[in-house]
N, C-alpha and C positions, 0 to 999 in steps of 0.2 A: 204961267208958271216958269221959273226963270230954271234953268237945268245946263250942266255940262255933259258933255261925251266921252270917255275914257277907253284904253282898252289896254288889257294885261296879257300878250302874245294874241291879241287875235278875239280874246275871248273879252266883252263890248256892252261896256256898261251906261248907261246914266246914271246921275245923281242928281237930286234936288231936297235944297232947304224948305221942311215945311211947317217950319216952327210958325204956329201961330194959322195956320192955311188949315184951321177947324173941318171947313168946309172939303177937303180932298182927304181926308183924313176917315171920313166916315165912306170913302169907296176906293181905295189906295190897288188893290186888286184890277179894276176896271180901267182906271186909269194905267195902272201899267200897263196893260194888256194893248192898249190905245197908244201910248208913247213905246212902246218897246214894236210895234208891226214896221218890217222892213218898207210898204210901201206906202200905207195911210197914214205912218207917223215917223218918228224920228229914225226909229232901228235900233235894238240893241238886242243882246242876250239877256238884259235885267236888267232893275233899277233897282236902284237906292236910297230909298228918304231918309231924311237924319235932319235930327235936331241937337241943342248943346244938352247934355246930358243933367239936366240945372236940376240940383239937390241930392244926384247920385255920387258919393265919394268917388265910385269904384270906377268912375268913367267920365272919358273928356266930351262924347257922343254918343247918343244911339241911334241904331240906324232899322229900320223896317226892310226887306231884301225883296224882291219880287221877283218872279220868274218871267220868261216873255208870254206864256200864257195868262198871265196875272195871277197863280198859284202861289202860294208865300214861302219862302227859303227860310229854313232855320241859320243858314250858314254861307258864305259863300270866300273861297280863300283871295280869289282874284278881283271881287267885288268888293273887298275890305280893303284889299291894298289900293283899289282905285278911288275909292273916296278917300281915302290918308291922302294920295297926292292932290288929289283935286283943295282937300284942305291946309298942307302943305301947301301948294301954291299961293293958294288965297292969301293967305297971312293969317289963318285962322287957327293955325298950330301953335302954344305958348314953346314949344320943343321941340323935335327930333323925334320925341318918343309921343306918340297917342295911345290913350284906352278906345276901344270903341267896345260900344256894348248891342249884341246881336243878341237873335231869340236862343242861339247856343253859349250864351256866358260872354264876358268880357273879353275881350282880343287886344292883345299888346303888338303895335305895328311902329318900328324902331325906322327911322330915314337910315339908310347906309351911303347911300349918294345919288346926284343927280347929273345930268346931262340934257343942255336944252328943256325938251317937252318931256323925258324921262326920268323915272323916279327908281331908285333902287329902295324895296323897305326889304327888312326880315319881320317874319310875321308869326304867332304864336297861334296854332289852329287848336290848341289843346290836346287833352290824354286821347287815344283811338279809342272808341267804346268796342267792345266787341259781346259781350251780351247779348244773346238776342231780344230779352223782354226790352231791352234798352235799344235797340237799331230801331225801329223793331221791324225784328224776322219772324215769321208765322215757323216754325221747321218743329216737327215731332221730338225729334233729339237735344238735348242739354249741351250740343257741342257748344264750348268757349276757350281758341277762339273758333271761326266754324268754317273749317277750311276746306278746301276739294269737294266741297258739297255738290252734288250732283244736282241739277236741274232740268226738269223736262217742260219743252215751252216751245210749241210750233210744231218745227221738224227736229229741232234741235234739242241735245241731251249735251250739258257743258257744266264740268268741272267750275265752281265758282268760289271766292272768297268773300263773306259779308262782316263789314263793318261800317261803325258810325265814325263821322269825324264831326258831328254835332246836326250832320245830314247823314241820310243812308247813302252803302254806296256795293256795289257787287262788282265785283273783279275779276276777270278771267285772262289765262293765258294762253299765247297762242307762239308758234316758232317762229312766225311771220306776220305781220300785220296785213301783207295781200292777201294772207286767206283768212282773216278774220269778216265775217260776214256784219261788217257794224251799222250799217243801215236797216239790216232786216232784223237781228238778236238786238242791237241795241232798242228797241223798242217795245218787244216783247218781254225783257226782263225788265225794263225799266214800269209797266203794265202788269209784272207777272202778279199772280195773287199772295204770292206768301211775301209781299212787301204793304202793310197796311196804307203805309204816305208814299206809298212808288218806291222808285230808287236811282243813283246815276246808274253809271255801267261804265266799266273801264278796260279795254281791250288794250292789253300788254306783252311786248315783248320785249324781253330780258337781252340785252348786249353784253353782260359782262354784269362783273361782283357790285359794281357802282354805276351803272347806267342803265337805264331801260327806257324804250321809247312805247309814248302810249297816247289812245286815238279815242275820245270821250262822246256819251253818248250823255245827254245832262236832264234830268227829268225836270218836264216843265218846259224845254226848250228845244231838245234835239240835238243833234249834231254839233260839236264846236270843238274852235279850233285849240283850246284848252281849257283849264278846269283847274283852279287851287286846289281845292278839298281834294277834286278828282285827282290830282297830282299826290297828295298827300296818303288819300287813300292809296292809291296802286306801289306807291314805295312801302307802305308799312306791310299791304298784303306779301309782295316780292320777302322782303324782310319777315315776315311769320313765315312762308314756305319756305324760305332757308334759300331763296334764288338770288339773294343779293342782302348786302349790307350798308351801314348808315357812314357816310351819308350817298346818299343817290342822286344822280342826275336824270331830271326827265327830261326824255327829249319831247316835244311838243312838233306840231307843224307851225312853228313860225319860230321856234327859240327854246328857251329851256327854262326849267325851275330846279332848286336847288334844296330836296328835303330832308332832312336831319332828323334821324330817332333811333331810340332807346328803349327796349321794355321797361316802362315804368314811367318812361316820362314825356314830355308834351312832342306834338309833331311841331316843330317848327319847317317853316317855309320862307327861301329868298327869292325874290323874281320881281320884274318889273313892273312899272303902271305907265301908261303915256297920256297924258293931254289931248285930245284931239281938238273938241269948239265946245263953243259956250252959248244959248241961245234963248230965246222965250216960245216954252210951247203952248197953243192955246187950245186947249179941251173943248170938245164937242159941245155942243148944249144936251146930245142921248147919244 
């Protein structure tokens, strides 16, 4: 299977074309799970299969998302923008602008510019759901949206925000990111039971009206070193608790993303995709 490598600050994708590839199609799960292990297979945080989106008005692609577990992603921010460049490169783009069509609705991903192996898109993640029959959140209370909610999970008892950005995602804040415990909580609420399909987790700390830097914990995967959605989410939570306004810089460890919103209307996201290699993996025979 022919596939590239991408990464959008850090956070490290594949893609491959499997238009017509009948046969991987009927176990796309296992296989990622096999091409996404740092050391039996290629490495990534996810993969991405896509095909041309033939007979859909509404879209130039659709793409299937996997987790490195081989779990399936309804959504993923920084996993969209990497296949846009990887097909921007190619020459497979008739535009600038692509539809790509995910299990969370069409995504509008616009080129802004490029450098070398770097791609700038602004990207359209869609409205925040904040519902919980729609996250969905298991919680006793009607709260919408459902903010400050207390959670008791392990040792820990933490103030959380839950929303969907087409994936679940729980956000908390902290004064500092050294004492936020993201290797031990991020795991437990990503596991916790009142999330039916898991959830990310996003550990934030607010720098100011327009900036906050934040440390992602990604369900299905674990620790990374950024997160679109996750990006997306933690500015709209920062923005519902009234600790910041649009638009917001995230800082990431490796860079930044740039997310834009509005009560009422879509989260948009600017950040980068990089090129890394291009290669043929060949699948196990079990």
């Amino acid at each position: 299977m022919e596939f590239a490598k991408l990464h959008a600050l850090g956070n490290d994708f594949l893609v491959a074309d499997v238009s017509g590839e009948e046969g991987h199609k009927r176990s796309l799960g296992a296989l990622a799970r096999r091409i996404c292990h740092r050391h039996c297979g290629v490495g990534a945080d996810g993969v991405l299969f896509f095909q041309p989106a033939i007979g859909d008005p509404a879209a130039d692609f659709s793409t299937l998302i996997f987790n490195a577990d081989g779990s399936k992603a309804e959504m993923s921010g920084n996993g969209v923008r990497c296949l846009a460049a990887f097909l921007y490169r190619g020459g497979k783009s008739p535009s600038r602008s692509l539809r790509i069509r995910t299990v969370a609705g069409v995504k509008l991903v616009t080129l802004l510019g490029e450098e070398g192996t770097t791609y700038t898109f602004e990207s359209s993640l869609g409205l925040p759901i904040t519902a919980p029959d729609h996250i969905p959140v298991r919680i006793p209370s009607k709260m919408d949206p459902i903010l400050d909610y207390a959670v008791t999970t392990g040792s820990h008892t933490v103030p959380v925000t839950i929303t969907s950005m087409g994936n679940p995602h729980c956000s908390t804040f902290w004064p500092s990111l050294d004492e936020a415990p993201i290797d031990t909580l991020g795991p437990l609420l990503e596991n916790e039971s009142l999330f039916p399909n898991r959830t990310n987790v996003e550990f934030i700390q607010v720098l100011d009206r327009h900036r906050i830097r934040v440390r992602f914990w990604e369900r299905g995967v674990g620790r990374t070193l950024a997160s679109g959605t996750g990006s997306g989410a933690a500015a709209v939570a920062a923005i519902l608790n009234r600790r910041a306004d649009s638009p917001v810089t995230v800082e990431t460890e490796m860079g930044w993303l740039l997310v834009r919103w509005e009560p009422g209307s879509e989260v948009v996201l600017i950040g980068p995709a990089q090129f890394i290699c291009a290669g043929t993996y060949v699948a196990p025979e079990s």
